[in-house]
C-alpha positions in Angstrom: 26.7 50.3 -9.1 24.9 52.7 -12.2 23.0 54.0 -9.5 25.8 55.3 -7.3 27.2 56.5 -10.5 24.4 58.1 -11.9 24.6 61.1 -9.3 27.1 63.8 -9.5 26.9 64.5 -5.6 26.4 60.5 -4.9 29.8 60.1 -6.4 31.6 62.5 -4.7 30.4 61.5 -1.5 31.8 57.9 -2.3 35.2 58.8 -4.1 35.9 61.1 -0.9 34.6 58.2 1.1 37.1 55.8 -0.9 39.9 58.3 -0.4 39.5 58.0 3.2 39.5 54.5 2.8 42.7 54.0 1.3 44.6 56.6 3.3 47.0 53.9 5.0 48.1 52.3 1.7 49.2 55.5 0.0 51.9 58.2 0.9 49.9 60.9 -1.6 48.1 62.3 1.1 47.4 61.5 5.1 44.3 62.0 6.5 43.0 61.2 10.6 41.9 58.0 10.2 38.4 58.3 12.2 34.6 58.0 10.7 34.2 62.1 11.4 37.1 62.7 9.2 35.3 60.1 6.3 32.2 61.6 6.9 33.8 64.8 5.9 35.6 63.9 3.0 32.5 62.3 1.7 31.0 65.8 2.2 33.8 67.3 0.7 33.8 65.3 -2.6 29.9 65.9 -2.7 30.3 69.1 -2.8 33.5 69.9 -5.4 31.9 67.2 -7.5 28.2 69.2 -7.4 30.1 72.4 -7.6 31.8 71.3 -10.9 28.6 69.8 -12.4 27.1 72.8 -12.3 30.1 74.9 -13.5 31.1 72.3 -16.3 29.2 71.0 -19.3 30.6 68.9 -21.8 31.2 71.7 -24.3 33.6 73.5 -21.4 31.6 76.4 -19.3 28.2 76.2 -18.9 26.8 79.9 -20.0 22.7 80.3 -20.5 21.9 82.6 -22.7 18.4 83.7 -21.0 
């Protein structure tokens, strides 16, 4: 389980994956229940998830100073 943690893109894939999942027991949000549309929003959370890794740090914005 560390290991699928230990990724930023790796957990994205799988909370959009897990999202997909749980789609008929929740009224948040509806998505088409089919594998493209989970393959998606694993895609989907890979990428917001990467995108905010490398936009974020722990101190707020990353900014280098190069």
């Amino acid at each position: 389980m560390g290991q699928l943690l230990s990724c930023s893109m790796c957990t994205g894939f799988w909370v959009g994956l897990f999202l997909w999942s749980v789609n008929t027991f929740t009224t948040l949000f509806t998505f088409d229940y089919s594998f493209v549309t989970g393959l998606f929003l694993g895609c989907l959370g890979s990428l917001v998830s990467y995108t905010f890794d490398a936009v974020f740090d722990d101190h707020g914005i990353k900014i280098d100073y190069n």
